[in-house]
N, CA, C and O atoms as a GROMACS GRO file, in nm:
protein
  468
    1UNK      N    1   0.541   5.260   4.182
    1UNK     CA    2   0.573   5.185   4.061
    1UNK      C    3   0.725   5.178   4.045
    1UNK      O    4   0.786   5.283   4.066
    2UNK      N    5   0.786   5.083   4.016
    2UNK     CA    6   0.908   5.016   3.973
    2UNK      C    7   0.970   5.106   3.898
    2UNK      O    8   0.899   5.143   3.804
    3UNK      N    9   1.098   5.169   3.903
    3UNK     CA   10   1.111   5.189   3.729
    3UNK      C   11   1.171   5.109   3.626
    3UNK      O   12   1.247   5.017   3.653
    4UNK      N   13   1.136   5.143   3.494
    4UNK     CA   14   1.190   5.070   3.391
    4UNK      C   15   1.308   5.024   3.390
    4UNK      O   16   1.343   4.912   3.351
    5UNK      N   17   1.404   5.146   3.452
    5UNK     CA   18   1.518   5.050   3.432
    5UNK      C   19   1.613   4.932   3.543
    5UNK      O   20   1.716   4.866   3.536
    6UNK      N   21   1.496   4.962   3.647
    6UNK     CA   22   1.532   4.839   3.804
    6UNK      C   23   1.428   4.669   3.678
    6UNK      O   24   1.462   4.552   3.693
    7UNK      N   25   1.333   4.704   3.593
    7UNK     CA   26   1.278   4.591   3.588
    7UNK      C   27   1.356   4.522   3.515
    7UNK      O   28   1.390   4.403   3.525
    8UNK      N   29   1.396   4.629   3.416
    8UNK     CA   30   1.499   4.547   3.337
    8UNK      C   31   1.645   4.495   3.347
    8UNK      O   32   1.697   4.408   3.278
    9UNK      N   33   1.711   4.580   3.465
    9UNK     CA   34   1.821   4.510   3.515
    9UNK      C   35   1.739   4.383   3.607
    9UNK      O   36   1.805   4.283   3.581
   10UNK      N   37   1.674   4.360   3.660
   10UNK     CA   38   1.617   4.227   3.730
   10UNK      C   39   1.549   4.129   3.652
   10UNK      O   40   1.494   4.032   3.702
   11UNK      N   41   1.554   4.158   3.517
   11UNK     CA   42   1.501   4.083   3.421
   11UNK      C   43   1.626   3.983   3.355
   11UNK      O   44   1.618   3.865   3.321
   12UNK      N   45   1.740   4.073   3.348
   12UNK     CA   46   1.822   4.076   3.284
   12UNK      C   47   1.972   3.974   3.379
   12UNK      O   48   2.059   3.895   3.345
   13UNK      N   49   1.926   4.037   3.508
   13UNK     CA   50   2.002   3.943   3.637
   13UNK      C   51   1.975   3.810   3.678
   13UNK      O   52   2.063   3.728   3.707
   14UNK      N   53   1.833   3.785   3.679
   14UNK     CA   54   1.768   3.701   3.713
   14UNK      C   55   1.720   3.553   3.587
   14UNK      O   56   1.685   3.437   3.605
   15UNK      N   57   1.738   3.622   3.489
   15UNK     CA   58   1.633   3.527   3.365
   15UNK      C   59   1.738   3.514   3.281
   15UNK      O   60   1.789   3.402   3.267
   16UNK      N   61   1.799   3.651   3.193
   16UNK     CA   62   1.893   3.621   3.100
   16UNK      C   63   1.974   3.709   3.040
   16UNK      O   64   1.898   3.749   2.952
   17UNK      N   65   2.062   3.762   3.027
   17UNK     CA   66   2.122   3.875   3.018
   17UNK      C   67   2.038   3.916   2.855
   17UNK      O   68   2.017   3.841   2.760
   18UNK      N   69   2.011   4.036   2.870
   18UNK     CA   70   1.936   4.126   2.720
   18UNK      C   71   1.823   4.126   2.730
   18UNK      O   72   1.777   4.209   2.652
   19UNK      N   73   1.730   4.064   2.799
   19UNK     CA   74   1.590   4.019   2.794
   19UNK      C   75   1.544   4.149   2.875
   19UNK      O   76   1.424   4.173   2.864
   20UNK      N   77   1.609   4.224   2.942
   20UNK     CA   78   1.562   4.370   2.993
   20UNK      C   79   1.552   4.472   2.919
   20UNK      O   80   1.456   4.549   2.914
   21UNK      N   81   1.670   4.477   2.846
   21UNK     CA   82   1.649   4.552   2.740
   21UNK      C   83   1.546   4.488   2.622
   21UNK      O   84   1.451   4.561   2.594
   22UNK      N   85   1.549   4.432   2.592
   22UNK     CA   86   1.402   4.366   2.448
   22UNK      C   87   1.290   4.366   2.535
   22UNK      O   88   1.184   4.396   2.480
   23UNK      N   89   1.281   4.336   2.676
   23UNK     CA   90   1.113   4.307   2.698
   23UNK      C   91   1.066   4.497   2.765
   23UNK      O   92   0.963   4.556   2.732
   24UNK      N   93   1.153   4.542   2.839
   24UNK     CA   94   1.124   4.656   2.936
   24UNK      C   95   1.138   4.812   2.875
   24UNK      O   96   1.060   4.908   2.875
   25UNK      N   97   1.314   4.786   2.808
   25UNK     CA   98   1.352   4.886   2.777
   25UNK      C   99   1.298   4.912   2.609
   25UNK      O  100   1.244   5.022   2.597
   26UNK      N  101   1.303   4.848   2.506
   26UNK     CA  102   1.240   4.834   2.427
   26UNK      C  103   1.358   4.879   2.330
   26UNK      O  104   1.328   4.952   2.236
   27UNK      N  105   1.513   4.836   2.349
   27UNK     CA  106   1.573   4.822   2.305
   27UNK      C  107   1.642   4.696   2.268
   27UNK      O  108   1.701   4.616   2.342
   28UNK      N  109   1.615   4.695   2.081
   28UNK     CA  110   1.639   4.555   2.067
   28UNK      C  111   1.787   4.578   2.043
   28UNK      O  112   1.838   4.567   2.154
   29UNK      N  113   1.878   4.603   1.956
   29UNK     CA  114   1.999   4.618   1.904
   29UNK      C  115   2.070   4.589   2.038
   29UNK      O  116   2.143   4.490   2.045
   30UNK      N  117   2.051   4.684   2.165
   30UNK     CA  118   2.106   4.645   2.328
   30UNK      C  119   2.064   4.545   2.332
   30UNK      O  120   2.160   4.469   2.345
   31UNK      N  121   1.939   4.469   2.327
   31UNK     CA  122   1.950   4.354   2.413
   31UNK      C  123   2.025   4.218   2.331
   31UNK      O  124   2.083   4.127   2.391
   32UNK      N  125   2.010   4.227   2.193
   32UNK     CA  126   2.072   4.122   2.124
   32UNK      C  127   2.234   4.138   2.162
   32UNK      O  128   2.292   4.030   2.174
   33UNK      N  129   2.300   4.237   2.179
   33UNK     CA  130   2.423   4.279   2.199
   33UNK      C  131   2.480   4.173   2.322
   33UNK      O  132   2.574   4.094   2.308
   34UNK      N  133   2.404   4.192   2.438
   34UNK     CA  134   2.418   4.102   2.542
   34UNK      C  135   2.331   3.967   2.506
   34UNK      O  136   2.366   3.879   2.584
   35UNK      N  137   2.260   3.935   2.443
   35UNK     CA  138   2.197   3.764   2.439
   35UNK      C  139   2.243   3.656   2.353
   35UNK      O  140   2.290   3.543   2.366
   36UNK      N  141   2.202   3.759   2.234
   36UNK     CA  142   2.260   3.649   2.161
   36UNK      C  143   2.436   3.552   2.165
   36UNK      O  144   2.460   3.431   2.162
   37UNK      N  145   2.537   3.684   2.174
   37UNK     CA  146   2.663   3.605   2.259
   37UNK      C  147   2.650   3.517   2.388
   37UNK      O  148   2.727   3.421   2.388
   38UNK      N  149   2.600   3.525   2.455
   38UNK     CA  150   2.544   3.476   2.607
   38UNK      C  151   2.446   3.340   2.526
   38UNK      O  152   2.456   3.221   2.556
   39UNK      N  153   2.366   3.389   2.433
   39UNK     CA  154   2.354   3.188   2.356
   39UNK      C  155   2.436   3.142   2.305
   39UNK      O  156   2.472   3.027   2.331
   40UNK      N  157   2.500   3.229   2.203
   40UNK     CA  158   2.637   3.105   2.160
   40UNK      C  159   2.744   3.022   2.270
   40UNK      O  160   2.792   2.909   2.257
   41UNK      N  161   2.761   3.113   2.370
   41UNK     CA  162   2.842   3.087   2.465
   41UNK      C  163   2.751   2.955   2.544
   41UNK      O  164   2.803   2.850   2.582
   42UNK      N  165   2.651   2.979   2.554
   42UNK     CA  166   2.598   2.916   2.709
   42UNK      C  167   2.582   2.729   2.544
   42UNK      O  168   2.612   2.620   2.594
   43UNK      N  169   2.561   2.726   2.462
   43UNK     CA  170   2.558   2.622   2.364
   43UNK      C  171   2.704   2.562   2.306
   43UNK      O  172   2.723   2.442   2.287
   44UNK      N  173   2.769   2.628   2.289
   44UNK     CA  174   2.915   2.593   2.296
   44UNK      C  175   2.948   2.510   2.431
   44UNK      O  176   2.962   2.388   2.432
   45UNK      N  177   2.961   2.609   2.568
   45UNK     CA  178   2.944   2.486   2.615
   45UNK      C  179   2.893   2.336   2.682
   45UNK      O  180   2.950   2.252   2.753
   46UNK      N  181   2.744   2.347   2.618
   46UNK     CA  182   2.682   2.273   2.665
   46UNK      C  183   2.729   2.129   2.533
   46UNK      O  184   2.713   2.010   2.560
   47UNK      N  185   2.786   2.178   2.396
   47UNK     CA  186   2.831   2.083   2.356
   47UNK      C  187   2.983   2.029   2.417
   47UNK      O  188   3.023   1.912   2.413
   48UNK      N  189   3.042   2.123   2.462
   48UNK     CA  190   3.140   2.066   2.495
   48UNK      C  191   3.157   2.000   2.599
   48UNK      O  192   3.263   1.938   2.600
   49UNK      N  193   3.071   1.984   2.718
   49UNK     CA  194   3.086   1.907   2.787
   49UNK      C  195   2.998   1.761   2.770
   49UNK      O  196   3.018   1.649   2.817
   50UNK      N  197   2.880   1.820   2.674
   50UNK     CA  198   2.795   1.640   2.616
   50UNK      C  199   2.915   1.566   2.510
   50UNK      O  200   2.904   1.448   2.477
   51UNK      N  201   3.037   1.658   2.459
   51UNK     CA  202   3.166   1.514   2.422
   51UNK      C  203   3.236   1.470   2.518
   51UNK      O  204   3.312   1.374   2.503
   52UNK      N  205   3.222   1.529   2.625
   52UNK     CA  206   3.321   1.461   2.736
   52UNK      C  207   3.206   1.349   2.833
   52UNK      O  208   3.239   1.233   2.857
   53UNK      N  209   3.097   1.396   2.870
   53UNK     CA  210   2.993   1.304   2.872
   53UNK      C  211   3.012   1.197   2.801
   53UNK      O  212   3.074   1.106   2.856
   54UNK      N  213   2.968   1.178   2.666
   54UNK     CA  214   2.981   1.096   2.574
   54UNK      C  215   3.071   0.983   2.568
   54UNK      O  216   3.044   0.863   2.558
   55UNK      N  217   3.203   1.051   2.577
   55UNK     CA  218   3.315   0.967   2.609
   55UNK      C  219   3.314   0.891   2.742
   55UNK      O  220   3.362   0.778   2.730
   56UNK      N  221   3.270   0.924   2.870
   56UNK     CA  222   3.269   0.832   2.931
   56UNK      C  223   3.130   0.777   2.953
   56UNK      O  224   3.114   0.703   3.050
   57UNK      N  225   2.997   0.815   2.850
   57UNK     CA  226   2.911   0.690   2.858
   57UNK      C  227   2.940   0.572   2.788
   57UNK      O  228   2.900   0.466   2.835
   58UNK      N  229   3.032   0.575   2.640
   58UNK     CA  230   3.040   0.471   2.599
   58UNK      C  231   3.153   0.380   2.689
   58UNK      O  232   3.141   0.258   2.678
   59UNK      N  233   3.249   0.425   2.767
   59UNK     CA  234   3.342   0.312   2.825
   59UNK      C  235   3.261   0.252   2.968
   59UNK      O  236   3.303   0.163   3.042
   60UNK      N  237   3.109   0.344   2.984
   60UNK     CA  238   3.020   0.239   3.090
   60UNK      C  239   2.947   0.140   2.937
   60UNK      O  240   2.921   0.022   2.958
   61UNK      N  241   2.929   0.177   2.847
   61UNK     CA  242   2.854   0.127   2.783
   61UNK      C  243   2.921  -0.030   2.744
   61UNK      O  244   2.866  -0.140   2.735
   62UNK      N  245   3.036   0.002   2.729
   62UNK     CA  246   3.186  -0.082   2.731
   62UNK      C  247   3.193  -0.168   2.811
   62UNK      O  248   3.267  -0.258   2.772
   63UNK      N  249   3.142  -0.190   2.926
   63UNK     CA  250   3.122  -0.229   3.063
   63UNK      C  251   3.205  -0.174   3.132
   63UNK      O  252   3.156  -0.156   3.244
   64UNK      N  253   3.309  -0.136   3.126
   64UNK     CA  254   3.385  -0.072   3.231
   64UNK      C  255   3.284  -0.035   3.387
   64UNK      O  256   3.162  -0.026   3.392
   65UNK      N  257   3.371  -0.021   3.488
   65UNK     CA  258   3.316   0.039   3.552
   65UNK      C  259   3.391   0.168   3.609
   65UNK      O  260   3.513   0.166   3.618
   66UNK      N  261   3.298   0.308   3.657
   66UNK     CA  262   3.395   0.417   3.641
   66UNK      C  263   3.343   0.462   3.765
   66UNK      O  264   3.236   0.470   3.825
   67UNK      N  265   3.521   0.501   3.786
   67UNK     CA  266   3.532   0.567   3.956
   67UNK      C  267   3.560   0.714   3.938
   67UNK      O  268   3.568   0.743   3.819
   68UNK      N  269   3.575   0.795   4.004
   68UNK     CA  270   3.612   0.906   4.035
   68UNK      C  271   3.756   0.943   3.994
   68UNK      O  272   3.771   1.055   3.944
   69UNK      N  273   3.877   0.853   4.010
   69UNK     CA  274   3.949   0.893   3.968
   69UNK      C  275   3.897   0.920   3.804
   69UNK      O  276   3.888   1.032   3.753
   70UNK      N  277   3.857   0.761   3.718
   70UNK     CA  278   3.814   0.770   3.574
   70UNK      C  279   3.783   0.892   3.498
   70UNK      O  280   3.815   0.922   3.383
   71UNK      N  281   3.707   0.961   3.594
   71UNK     CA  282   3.632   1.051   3.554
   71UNK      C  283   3.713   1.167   3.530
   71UNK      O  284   3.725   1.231   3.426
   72UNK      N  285   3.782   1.188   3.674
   72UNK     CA  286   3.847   1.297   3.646
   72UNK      C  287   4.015   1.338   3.527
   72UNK      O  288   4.060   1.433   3.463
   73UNK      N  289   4.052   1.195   3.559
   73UNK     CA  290   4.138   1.193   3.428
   73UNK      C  291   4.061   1.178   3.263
   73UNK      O  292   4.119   1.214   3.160
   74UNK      N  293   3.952   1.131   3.266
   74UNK     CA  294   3.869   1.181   3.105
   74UNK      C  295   3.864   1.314   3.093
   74UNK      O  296   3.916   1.366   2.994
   75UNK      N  297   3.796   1.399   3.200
   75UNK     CA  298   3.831   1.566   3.169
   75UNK      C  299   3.945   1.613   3.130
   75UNK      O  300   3.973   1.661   3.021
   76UNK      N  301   4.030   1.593   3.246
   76UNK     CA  302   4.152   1.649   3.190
   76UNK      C  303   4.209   1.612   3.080
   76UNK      O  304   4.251   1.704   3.010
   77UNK      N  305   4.228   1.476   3.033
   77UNK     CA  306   4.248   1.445   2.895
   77UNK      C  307   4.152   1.546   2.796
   77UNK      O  308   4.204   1.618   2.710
   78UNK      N  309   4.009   1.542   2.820
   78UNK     CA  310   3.970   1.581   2.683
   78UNK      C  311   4.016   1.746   2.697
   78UNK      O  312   4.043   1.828   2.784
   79UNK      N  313   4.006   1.731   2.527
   79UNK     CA  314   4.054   1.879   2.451
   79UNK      C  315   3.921   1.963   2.423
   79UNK      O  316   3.930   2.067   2.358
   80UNK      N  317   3.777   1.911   2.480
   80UNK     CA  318   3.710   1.903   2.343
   80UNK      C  319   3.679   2.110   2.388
   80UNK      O  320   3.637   2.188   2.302
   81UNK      N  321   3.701   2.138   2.484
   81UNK     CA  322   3.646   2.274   2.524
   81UNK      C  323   3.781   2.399   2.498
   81UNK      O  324   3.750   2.517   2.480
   82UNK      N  325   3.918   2.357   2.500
   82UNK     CA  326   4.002   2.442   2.452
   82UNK      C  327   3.984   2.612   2.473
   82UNK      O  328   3.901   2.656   2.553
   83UNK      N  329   4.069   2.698   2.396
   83UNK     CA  330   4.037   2.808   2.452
   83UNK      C  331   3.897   2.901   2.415
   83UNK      O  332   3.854   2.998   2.479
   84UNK      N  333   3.851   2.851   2.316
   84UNK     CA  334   3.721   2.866   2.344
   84UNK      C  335   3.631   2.866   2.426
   84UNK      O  336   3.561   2.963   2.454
   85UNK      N  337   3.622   2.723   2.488
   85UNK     CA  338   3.568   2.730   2.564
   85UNK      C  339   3.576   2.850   2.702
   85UNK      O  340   3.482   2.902   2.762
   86UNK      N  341   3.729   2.867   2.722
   86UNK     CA  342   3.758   2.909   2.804
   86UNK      C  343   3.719   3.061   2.755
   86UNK      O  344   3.700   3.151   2.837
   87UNK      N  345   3.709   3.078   2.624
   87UNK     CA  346   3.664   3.261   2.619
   87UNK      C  347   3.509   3.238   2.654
   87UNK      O  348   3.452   3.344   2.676
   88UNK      N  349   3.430   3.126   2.665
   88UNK     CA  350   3.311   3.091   2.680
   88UNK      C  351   3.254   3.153   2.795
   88UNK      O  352   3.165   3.238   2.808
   89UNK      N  353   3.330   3.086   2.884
   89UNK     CA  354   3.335   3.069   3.053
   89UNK      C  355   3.340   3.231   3.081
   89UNK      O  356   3.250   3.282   3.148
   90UNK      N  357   3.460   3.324   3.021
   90UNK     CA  358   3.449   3.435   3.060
   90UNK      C  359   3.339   3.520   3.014
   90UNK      O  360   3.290   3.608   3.085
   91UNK      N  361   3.304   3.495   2.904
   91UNK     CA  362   3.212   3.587   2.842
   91UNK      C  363   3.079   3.561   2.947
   91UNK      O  364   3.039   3.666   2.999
   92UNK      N  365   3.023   3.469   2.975
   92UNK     CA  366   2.883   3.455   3.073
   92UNK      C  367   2.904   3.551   3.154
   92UNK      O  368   2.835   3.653   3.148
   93UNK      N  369   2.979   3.538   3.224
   93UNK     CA  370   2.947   3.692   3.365
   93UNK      C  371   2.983   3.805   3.345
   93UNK      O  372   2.980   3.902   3.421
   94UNK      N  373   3.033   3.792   3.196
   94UNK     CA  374   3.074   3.950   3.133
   94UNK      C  375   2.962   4.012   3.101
   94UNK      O  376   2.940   4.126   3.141
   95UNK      N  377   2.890   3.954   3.036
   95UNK     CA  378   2.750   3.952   2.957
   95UNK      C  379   2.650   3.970   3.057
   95UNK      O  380   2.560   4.050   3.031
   96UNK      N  381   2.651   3.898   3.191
   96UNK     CA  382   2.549   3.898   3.303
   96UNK      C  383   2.538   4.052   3.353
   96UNK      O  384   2.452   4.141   3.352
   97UNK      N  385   2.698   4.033   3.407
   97UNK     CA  386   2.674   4.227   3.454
   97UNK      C  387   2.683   4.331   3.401
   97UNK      O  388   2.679   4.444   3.449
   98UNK      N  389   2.701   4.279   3.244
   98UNK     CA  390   2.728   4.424   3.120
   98UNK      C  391   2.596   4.420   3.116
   98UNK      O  392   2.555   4.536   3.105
   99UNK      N  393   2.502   4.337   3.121
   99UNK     CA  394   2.383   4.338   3.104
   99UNK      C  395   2.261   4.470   3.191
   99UNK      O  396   2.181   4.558   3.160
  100UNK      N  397   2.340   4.380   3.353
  100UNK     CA  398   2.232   4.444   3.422
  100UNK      C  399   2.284   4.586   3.438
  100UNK      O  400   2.186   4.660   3.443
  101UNK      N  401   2.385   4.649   3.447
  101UNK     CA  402   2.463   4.781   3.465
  101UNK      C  403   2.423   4.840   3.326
  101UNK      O  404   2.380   4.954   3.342
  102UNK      N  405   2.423   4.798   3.189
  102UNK     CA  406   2.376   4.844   3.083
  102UNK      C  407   2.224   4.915   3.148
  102UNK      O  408   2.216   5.030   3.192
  103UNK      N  409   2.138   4.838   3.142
  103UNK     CA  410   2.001   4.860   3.195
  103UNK      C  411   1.991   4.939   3.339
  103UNK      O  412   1.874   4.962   3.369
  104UNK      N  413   2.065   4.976   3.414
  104UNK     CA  414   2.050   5.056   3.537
  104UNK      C  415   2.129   5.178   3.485
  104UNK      O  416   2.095   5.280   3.546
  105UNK      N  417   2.248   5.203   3.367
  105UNK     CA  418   2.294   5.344   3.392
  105UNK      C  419   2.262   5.395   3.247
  105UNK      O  420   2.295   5.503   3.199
  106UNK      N  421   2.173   5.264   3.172
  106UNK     CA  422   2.122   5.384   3.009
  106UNK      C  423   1.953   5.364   3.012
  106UNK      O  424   1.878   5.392   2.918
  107UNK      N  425   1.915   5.311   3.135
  107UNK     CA  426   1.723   5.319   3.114
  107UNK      C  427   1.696   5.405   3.063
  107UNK      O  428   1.776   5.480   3.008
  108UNK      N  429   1.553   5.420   3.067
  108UNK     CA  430   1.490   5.562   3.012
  108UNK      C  431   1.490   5.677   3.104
  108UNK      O  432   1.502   5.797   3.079
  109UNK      N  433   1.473   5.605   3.235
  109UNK     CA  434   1.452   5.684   3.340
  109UNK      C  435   1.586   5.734   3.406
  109UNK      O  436   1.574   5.806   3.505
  110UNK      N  437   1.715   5.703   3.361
  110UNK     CA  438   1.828   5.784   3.388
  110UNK      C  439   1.873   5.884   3.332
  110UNK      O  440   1.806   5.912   3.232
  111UNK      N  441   1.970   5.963   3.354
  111UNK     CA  442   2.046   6.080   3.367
  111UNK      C  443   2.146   6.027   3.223
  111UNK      O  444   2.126   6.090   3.119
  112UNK      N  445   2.265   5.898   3.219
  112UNK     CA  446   2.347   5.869   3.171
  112UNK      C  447   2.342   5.861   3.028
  112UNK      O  448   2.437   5.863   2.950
  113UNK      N  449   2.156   5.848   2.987
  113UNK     CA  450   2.132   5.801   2.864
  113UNK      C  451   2.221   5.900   2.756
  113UNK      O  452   2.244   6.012   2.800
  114UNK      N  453   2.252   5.881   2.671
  114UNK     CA  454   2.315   5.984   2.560
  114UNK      C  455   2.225   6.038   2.476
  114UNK      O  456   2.257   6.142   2.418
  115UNK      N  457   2.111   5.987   2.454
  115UNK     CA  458   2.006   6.053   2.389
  115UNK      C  459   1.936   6.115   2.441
  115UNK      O  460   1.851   6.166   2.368
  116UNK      N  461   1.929   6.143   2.571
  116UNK     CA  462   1.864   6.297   2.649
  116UNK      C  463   1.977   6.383   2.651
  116UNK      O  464   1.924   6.491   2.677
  117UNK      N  465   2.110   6.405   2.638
  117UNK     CA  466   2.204   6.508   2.671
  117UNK      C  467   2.247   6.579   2.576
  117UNK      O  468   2.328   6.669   2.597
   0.00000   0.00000   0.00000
């Protein structure tokens, strides 16, 4: 048998950072810690790139027609992701491996936990 805390770092690696801890470990406060930031983040920028989308569907909508350069000077022009975004970008793989290392060195079945020592 597996232990608890390999399912939940592979839960947590694989699907979504926290979801090892809420489904395996049966720690909710840990797993919201890592998810819920990891949703704001992963929705932040999924709006920020549907305004830069946006912007160049309406100049096809416009008729324009758009090349590669087009495209790539609309990104760089837009603002719409700023440093947010950019704390966005870092926080995902912060969250990914705080996640799964959370769940491999505080399972139940480890040594590290603070509530067995």
């Amino acid at each position: 048998m597996m232990p608890e805390s390999i399912k939940a770092a592979l839960l947590s690696g694989l699907i979504f950072p926290g979801l090892g801890q809420l489904v395996f470990l049966k720690r909710r406060a840990r797993g919201c810690l890592f998810l819920l930031p990891t949703l704001a983040a992963t929705f932040y920028l999924a709006y920020a790139i549907s305004l830069t989308a946006d912007s160049l569907l309406q100049q096809v909508d416009a008729g324009r027609m758009l090349n590669a350069q087009m495209v790539i000077t609309a990104i760089a022009k837009s603002n719409s992701g700023g440093p947010l975004a950019t704390m966005a970008i870092l926080l995902l793989p912060l969250a990914w491996i705080g996640s799964i290392l959370d769940a491999l060195l505080f399972g139940e079945d480890h040594r590290l936990d603070p509530k067995k020592s």
